[in-house]
C-alpha positions in Angstrom: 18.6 -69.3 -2.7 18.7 -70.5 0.8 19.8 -74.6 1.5 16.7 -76.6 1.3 16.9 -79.0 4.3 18.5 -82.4 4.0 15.1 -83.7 5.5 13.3 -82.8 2.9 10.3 -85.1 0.9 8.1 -84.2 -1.6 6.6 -84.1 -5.0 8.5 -81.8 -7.5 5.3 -79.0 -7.3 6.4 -78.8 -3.7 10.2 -78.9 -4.6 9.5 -76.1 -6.7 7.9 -73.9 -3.9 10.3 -74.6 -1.2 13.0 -73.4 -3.6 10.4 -70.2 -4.6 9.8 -69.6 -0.5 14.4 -69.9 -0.3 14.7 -67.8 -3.3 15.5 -63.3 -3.8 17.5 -60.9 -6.3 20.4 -59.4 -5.4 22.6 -56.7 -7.1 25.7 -58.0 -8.3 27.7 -55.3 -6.3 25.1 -55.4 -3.4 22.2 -53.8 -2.5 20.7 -51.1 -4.5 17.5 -49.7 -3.0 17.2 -46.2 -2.2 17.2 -44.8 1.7 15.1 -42.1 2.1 15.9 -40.5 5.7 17.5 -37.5 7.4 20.1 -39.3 9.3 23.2 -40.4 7.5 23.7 -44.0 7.1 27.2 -45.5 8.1 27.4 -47.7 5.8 26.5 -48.5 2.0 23.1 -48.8 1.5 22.3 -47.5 -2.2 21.7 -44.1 -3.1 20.3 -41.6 -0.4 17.3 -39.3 -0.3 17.7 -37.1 2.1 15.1 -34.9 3.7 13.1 -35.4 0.4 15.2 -32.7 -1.8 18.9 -34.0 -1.7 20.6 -37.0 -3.4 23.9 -38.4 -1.7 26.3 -41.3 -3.0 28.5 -43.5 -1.2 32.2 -42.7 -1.8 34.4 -45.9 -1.0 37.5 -43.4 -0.4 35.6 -41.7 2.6 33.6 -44.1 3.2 31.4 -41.8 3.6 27.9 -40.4 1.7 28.6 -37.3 -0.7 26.3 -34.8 -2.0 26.0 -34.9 -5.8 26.3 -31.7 -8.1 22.7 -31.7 -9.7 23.3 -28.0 -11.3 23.1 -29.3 -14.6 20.1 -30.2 -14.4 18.9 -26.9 -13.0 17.7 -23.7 -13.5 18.1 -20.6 -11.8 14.7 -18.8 -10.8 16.4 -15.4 -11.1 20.3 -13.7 -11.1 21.3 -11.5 -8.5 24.3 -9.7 -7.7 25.4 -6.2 -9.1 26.0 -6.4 -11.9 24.5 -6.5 -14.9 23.5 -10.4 -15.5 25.4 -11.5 -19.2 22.7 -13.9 -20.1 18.5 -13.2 -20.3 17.7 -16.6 -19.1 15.8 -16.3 -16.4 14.4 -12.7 -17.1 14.2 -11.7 -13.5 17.5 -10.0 -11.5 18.0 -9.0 -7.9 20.5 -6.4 -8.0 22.0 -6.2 -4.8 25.3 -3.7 -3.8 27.7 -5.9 -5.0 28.9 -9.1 -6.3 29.3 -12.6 -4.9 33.0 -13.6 -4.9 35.0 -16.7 -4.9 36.1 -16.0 -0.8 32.4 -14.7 -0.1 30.0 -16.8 -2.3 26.9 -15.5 -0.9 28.1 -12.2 -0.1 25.9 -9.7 -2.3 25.2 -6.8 0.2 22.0 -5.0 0.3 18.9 -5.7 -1.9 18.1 -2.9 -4.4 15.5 -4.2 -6.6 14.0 -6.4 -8.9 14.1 -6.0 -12.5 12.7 -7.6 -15.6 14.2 -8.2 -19.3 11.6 -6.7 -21.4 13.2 -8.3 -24.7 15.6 -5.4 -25.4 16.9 -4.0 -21.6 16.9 -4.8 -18.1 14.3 -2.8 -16.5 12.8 -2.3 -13.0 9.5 -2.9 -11.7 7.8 -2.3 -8.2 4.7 -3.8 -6.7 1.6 -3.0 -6.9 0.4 -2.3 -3.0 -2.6 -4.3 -1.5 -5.8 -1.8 -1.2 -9.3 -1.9 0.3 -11.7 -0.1 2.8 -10.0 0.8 6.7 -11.6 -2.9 8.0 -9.2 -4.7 5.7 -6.0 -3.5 6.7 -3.3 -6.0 7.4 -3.7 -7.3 11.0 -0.6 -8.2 11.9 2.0 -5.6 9.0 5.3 -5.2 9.7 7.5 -2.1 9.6 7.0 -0.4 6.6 4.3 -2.6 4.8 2.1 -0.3 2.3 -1.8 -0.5 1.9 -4.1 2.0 0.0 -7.3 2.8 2.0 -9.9 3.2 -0.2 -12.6 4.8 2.3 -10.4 7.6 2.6 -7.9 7.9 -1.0 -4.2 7.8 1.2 -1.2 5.6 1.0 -0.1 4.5 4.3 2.0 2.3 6.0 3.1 1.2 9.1 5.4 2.5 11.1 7.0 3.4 14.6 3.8 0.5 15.9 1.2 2.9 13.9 -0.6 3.3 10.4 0.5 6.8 9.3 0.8 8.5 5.7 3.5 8.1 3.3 3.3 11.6 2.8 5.1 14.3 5.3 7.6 13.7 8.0 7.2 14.5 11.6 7.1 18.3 12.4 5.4 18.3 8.8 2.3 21.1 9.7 -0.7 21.0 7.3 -4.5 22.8 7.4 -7.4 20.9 5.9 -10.8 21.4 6.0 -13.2 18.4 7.1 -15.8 19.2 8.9 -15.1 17.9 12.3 -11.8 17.4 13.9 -12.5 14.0 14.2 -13.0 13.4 10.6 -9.8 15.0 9.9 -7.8 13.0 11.8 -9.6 10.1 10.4 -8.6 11.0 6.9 -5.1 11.5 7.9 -3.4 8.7 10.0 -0.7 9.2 12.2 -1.4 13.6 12.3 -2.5 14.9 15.3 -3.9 18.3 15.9 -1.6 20.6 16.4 -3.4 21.9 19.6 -3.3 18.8 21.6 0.8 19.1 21.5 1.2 22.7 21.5 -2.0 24.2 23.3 -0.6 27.6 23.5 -1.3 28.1 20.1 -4.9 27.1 20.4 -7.3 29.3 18.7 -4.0 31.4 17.1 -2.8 32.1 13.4 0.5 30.8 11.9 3.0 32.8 10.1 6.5 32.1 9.1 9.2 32.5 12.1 12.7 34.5 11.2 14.7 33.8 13.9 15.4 31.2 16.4 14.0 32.0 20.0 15.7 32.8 23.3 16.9 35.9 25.3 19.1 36.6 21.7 17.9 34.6 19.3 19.9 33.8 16.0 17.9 36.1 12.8 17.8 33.5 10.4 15.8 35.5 7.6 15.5 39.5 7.7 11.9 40.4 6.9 10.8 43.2 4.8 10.9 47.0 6.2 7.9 47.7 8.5 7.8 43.6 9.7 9.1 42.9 12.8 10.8 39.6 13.0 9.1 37.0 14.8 11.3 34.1 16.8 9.9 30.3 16.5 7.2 29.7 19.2 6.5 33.9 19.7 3.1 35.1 19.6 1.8 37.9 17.6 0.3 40.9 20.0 2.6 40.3 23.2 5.0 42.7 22.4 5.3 45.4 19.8 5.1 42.7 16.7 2.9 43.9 13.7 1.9 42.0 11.2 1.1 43.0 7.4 0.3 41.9 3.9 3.3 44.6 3.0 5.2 48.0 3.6 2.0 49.2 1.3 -0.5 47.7 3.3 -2.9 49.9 5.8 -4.6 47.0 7.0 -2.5 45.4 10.4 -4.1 41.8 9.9 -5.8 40.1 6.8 -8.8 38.3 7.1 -8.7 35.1 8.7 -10.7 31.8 8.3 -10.2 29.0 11.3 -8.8 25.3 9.7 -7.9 22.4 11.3 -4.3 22.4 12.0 -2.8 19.0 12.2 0.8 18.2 12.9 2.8 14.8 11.5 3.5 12.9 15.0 
């Protein structure tokens, strides 16, 4: 309690709240509050909350605050690392390339996956994409982000700054048969037709090249007796090429039908 004055008069109701107004608990080993701030304090001013998630102590040695070990108290959302996790609890792993280490604590490599403990084995699980008509695909994915378009049945994703189907790989040449060209390329994200990068082979059939091209091209595949071998790129008809179903055959070209040729960009 703080000194009253030596001044002062009064009956003991006022006595008794001058002494009330003079009067506050301390700690018997100083103040023990809490400090809730981001900055640390320099001296000791109770226990410390910092940025909302951490609890520091003062240590008299340092005289400094220390973090505390709260690890006790808790548990791991999931194991990752390698290998196989020795305990169940939690039922989720990351396996990653390899292990953490005493020198590299958080050193675990590349992600592989996620699996589950299904009660009897660890066991691996993969999303299930998002899906929905072309107007809901993600505006803003990032490389390699999945969606299943429902107004036209194909898995895409995006990539090189493009939706484009999972399915084929550039160079990848395929014929389908939609009505328009439009609608073909419309059902097929990231194919082009195949005329609008090689318009030389407009309006022209495809069959299987043996040999590489140039003045003396490399035979990569010997075709049967009576078939003359055809470079990559050559055209049927500019030279003396024939083309047949077999050595049996007295028919020079098979029946045709014209199909949209589109080409995996």
């Amino acid at each position: 309690m703080a000194q009253l004055p030596v001044s002062f008069k009064g009956s003991p109701q006022d006595l008794a709240n001058e002494m009330i107004k003079r009067m506050r608990i301390v700690s018997p080993n100083g103040v023990n509050f809490i400090y809730i701030g981001d900055v640390e304090p320099t001296s000791n001013v109770g226990p410390w909350l910092k940025g909302g998630t951490q609890w520091w102590v003062w240590d008299d040695t340092t005289n400094r605050y220390q973090p505390q070990d709260l690890s006790a108290s808790f548990t791991a959302p999931y194991a990752i690392g390698n290998s196989t996790p020795s305990v169940t609890n939690p039922p989720l792993w990351l396996k990653t390339t390899q292990d953490a280490t005493d020198l590299a604590p958080t050193a675990y490599g590349e992600p592989l996956g996620w699996y589950i403990f299904d009660g009897t084995a660890w066991v691996p699980f993969n999303s299930i994409v998002n899906s929905g008509p072309t107007a809901d695909r993600p505006a803003n994915p990032v490389d390699f982000q999945q969606y299943y378009d429902t107004d036209i049945s194909v898995l895409i994703w995006w990539e090189r700054g493009a939706w484009r189907t999972v399915a084929g790989v550039p160079g990848d040449v395929k014929f389908v048969t939609s009505p328009t060209a439009a609608a073909a390329l419309l059902a097929n994200p990231g194919w082009v037709l195949a005329n609008s990068l090689f318009p030389q082979f407009a309006g022209l059939g495809i069959v299987s090249a043996t040999q590489d091209p140039g003045a003396a091209p490399a035979t990569q595949f010997t075709p049967p007796a009576g078939v003359t071998a055809q470079p990559q790129g050559g055209v049927l008809g500019t030279g003396p090429q024939q083309l047949q179903i077999n050595s049996l055959s007295t028919l020079s070209f098979t029946p045709t039908i014209a199909l949209w040729a589109l080409i995996k960009s």
